[in-house]
C-alpha positions in Angstrom: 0.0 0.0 0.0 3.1 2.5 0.9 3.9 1.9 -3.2 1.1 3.9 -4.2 1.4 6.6 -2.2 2.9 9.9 -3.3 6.0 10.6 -1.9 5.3 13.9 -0.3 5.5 13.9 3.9 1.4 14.4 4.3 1.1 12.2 1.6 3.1 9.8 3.6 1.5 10.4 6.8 -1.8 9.6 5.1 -1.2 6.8 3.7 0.7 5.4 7.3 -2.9 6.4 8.9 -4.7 4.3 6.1 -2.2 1.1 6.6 -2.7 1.4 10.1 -6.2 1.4 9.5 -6.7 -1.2 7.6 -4.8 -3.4 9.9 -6.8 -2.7 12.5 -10.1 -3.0 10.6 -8.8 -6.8 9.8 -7.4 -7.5 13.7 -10.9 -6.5 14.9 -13.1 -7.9 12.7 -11.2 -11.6 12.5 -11.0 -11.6 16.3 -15.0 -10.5 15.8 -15.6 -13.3 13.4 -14.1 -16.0 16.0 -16.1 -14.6 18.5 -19.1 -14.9 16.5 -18.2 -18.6 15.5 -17.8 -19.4 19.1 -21.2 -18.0 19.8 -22.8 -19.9 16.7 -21.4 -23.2 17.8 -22.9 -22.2 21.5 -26.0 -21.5 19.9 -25.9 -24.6 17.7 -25.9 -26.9 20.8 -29.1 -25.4 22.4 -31.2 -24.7 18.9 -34.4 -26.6 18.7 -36.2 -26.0 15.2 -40.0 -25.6 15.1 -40.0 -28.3 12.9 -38.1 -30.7 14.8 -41.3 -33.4 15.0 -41.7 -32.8 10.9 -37.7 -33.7 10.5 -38.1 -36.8 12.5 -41.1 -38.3 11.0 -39.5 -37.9 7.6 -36.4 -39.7 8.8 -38.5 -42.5 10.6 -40.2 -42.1 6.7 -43.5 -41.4 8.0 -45.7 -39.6 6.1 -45.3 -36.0 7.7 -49.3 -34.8 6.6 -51.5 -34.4 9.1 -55.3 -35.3 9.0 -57.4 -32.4 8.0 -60.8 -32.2 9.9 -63.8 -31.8 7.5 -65.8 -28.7 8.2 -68.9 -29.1 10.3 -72.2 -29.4 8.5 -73.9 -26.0 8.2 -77.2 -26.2 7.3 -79.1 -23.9 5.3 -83.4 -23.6 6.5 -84.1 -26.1 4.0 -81.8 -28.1 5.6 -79.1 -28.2 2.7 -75.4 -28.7 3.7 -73.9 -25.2 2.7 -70.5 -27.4 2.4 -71.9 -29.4 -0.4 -73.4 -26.1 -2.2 -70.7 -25.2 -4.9 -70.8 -21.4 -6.3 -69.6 -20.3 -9.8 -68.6 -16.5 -10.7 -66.6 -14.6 -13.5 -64.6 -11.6 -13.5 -64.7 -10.1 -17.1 -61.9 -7.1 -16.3 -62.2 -3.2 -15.7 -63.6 -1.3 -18.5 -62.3 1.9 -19.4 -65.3 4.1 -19.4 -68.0 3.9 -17.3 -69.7 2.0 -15.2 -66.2 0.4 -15.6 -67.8 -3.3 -15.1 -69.1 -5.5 -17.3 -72.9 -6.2 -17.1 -72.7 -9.9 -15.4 -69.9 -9.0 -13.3 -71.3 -9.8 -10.1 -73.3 -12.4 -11.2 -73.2 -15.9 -9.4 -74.3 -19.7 -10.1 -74.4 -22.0 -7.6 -74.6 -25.7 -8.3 -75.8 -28.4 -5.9 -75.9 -31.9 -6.8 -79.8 -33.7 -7.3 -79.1 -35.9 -4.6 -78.2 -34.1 -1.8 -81.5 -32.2 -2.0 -83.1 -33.3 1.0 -86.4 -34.0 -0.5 -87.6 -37.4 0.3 -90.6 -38.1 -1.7 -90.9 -38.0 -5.8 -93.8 -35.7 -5.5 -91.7 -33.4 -3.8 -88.9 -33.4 -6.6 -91.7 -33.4 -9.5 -92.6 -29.7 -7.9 -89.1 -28.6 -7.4 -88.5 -29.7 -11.3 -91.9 -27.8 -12.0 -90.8 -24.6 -10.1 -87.6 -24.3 -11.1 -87.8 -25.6 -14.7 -84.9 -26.5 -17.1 -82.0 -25.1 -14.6 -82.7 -28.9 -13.0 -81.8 -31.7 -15.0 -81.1 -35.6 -14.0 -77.8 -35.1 -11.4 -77.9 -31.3 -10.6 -79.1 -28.1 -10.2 -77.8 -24.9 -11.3 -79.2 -21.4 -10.2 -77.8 -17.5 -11.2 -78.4 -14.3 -9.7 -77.6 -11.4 -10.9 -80.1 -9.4 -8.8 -77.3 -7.1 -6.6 -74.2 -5.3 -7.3 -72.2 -7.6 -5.0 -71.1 -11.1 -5.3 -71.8 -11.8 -1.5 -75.1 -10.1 -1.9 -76.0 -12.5 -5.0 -74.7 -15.8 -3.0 -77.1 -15.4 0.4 -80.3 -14.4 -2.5 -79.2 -17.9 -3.8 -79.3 -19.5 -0.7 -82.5 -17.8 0.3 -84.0 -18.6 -3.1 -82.8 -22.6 -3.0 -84.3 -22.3 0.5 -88.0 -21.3 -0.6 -87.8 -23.8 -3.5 -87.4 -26.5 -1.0 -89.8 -25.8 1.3 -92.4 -24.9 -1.2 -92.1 -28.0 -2.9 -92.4 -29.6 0.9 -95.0 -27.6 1.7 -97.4 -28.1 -1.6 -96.4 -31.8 -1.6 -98.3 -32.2 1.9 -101.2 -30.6 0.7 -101.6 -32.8 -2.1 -101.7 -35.3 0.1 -104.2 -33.4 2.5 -106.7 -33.4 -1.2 -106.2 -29.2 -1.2 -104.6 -29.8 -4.8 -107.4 -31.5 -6.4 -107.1 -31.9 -10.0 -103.3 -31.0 -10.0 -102.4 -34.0 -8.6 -102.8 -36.4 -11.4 -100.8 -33.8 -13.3 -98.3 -34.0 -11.1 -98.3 -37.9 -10.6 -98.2 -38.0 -14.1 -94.8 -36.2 -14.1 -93.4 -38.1 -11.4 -93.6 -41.1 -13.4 -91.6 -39.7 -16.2 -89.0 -38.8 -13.6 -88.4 -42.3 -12.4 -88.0 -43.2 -15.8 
């Protein structure tokens, strides 16, 4: 380092303070270093990972998942498990000028498989296909609202639609059998039987 200095006195004095320096700079920071290994290999001894359990079962070649507990059932007032309920939406993208959505942005479907409707008789499901038309078919049903500006909004007018469905198909089913139907009934029998085919 002394080579590239200038040979001038302050030159030379600032270039001593430099070397001087830089020694120092490499005493302190390898007696720092040592004392930092000493600490690591300290540290080392009394380190427990957080995953400690998940390291030993995959050396004992275990699998290292854990079970997942299935959500409760939540039922709807129809009685409908919301977990089997399965909801369908789009996002079509900001437009540039306004309203800066798209018409069936917040539009949602929900699909629910035939049999986990909990209607128990066929006269009950011959109404529900009658009320609620093609949007039924042999293994599901499949519902849209597009009544709100809000995708949550659109899913609990589902829920509350799916409900009155259900329970109006219970309720008219009962009074057929009570006779209050009268001539609708045959109708209705009529359609049952093409169901069960």
């Amino acid at each position: 380092m002394l080579s590239r200095c200038a040979p001038s006195r302050h030159a030379m004095t600032q270039c001593a303070r430099r070397v001087v320096l830089a020694n120092r700079h490499q005493t302190v920071s390898s007696s720092s270093s040592a004392v930092i290994d000493a600490t690591a290999d300290a540290a080392d001894k009394d380190y427990v990972s957080p995953y400690k359990d998940l390291f030993d079962l995959m050396e004992q070649g275990k699998p290292i998942m854990r079970e997942i507990e299935a959500d409760p059932p939540n039922y709807t007032k129809s009685g409908v498990d919301q977990n089997l309920i399965r909801y369908k939406t789009t996002h079509y993208g900001h437009l540039v000028l306004p309203p800066h959505v798209m018409k069936w942005e917040h539009r949602v479907t929900m699909i629910l498989d035939v049999k986990d409707i909990p209607l128990e008789k066929p006269e009950e499901f011959a109404i529900m296909k009658e009320i609620v038309g093609q949007r039924m078919t042999q293994h599901r049903l499949q519902i849209s609202s597009n009544e709100f500006g809000s995708r949550i909004e659109n899913k609990r007018h589902l829920v509350s639609m799916l409900d009155r469905i259900i329970l109006g198909a219970r309720r008219l089913a009962a009074e057929m059998e009570d006779g209050g139907a009268g001539g609708n009934k045959k109708q209705i029998e009529a359609k049952t039987d093409k169901l069960d085919e």
